[in-house]
C-alpha positions in Angstrom: 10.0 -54.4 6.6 13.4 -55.6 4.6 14.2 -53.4 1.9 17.2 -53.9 -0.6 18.6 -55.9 2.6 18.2 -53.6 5.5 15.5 -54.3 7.8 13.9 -51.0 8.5 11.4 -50.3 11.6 8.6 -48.0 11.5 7.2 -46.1 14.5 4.4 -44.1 13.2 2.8 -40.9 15.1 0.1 -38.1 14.7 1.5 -34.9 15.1 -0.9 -33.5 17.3 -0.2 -32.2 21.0 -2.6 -34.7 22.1 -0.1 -37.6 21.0 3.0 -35.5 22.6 3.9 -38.3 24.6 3.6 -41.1 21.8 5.8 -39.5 19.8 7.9 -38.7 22.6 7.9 -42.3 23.4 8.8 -42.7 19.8 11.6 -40.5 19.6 13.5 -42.4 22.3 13.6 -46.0 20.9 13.8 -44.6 17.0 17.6 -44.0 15.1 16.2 -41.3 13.4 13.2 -39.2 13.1 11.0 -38.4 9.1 8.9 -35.6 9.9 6.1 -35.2 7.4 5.0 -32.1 5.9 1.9 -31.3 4.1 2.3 -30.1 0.6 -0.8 -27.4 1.0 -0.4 -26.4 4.6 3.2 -26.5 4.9 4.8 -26.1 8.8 2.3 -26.8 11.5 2.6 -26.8 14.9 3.5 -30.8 15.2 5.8 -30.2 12.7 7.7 -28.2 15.2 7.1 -30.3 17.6 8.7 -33.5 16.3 11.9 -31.2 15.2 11.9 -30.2 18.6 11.5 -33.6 20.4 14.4 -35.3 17.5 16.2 -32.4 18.4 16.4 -33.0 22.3 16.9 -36.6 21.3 20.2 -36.0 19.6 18.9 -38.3 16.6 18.6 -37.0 12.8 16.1 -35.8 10.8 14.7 -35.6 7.3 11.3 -34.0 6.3 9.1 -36.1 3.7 6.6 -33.2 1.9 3.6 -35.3 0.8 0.8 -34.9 -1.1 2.5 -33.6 -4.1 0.5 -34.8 -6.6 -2.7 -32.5 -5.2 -3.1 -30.0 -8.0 -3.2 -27.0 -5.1 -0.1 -28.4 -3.2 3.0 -26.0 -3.0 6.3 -28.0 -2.8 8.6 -25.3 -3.8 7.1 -22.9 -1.4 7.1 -25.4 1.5 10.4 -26.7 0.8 11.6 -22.7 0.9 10.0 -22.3 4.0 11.7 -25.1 5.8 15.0 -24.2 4.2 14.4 -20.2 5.4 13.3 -21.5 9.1 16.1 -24.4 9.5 19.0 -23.1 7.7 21.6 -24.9 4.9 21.7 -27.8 6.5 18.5 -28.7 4.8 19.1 -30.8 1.9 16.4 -31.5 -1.2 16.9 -35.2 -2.5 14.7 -35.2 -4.9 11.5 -32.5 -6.6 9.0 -32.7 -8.3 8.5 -32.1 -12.1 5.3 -30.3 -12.5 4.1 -29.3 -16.5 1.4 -27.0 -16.0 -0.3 -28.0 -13.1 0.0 -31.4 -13.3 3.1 -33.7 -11.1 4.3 -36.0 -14.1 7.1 -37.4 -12.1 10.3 -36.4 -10.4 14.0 -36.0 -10.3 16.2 -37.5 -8.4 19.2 -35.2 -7.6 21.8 -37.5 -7.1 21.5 -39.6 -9.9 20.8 -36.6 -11.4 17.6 -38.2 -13.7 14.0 -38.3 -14.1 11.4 -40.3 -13.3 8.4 -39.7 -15.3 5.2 -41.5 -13.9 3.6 -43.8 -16.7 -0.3 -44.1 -16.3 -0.9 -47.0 -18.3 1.6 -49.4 -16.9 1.7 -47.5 -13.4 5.7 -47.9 -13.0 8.4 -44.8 -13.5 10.4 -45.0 -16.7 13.7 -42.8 -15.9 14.4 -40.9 -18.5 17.2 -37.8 -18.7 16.6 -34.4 -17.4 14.1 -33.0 -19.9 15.7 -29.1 -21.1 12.9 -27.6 -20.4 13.3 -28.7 -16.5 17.1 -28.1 -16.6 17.5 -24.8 -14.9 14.9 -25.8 -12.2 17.0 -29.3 -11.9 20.5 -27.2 -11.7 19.2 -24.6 -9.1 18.3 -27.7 -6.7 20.8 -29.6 -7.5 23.8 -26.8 -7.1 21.4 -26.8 -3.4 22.1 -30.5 -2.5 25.9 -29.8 -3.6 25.8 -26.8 -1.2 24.6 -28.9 1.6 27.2 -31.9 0.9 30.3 -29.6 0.9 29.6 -28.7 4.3 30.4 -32.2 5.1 34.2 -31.9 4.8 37.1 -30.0 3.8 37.7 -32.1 0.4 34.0 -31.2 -1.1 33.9 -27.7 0.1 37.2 -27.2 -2.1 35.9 -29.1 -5.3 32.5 -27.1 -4.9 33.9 -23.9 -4.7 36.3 -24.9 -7.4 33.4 -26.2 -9.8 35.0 -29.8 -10.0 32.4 -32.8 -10.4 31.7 -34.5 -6.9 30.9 -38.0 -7.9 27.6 -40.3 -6.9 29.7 -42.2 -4.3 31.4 -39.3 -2.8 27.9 -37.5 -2.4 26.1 -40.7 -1.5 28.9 -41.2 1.8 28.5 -37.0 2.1 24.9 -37.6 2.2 24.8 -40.6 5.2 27.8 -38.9 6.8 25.8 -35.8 6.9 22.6 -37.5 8.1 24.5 -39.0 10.7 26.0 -36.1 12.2 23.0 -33.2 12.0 25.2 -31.4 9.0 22.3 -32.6 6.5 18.6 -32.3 6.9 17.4 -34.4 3.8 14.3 -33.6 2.1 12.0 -35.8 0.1 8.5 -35.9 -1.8 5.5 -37.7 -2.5 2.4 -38.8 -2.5 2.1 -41.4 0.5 -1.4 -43.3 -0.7 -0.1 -43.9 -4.8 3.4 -44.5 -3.3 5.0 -42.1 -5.5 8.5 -40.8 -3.9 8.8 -43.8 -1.3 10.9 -46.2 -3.3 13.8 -43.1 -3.2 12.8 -42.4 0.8 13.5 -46.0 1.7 16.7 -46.4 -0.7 17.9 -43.2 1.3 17.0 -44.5 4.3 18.9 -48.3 3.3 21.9 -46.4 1.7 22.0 -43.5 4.6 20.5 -43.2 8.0 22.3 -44.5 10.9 23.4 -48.1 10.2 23.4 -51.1 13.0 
């Protein structure tokens, strides 16, 4: 598929041990490797195993948590799990804004909005960060700042010292990151209404290993 001018190439897999050498396959002709997670069931076994097959494959990684617009799906609690099990280096891109019990959209932590989901035209309408959201919004975001300053000696000094880090510089952290292991990104979604995949494929554009 082209997107916003890059021509992307999708190798899809199950993750199940009885496709172990599909993926495998996989791994070795792909740049980089999106492990998808289930919003209710979290880490699973072929989770593991496509970590550990990108892993031996020396490409990156990003985890996509889907299914987060299932009323018993768990992101924050997945997205801490795979945080606690993989370390810093893991790297939220954007959450999801539930009210209630309800997803009604998500932010986007770089650009540091909203994208609230509109039923009656079916399109996103951005919008600011509501204040109700704000100290969920700041906790993630200070995370994706965390995980960019690792990236080099200029961002670890303005982090520590509280100064802005701008969209560009955390955009080049971001693919630099991606690039070299320091970042595992992670995004959200709901895979059949397309919610979240506009942002995984602008990342992917803007990011992942370039030709």
């Amino acid at each position: 598929m082209l997107w916003n001018g890059t021509k992307i190439n999708i190798l899809d897999t199950p993750g199940f041990f009885d496709f172990e050498a599909e993926a495998r396959q996989c791994v070795r002709a792909a740049d980089a490797a999106i492990i998808v997670v289930d919003g209710k069931s979290g880490i699973q076994v072929g989770s593991e195993l496509a970590w550990n097959l990108a892993t031996e494959a020396g490409i990156p990684k990003a985890f996509f948590i889907n299914r987060f617009d299932d009323g018993e799906a768990r992101f924050y609690k997945v997205f801490g799990a795979i945080r606690e099990k993989y370390g810093l280096t893991v790297c939220p891109i954007q959450i999801p804004i539930i009210d209630g019990d309800t997803v009604i959209g998500f932010a986007k932590l770089v650009d540091m909005c909203v994208y609230t989901f509109e039923k009656q035209t079916g399109e996103y309408v951005r919008s600011s960060v509501p204040e109700k959201f704000s100290d969920m919004f700041n906790e993630y975001h200070n995370m994706l700042l965390e995980a960019i300053a690792q990236t080099s000696d200029d961002l670890m000094d303005k982090f520590f010292n509280e100064q802005p880090i701008s969209r560009d510089e955390a955009l080049e952290a971001i693919h630099q990151g991606i690039i070299s292991g320091d970042i595992i990104p992670v995004f959200c979604g709901a895979a059949i209404k397309n919610w979240g995949i506009k942002t995984l494929l602008d990342t992917i554009a803007e990011s992942f290993p370039r030709p």
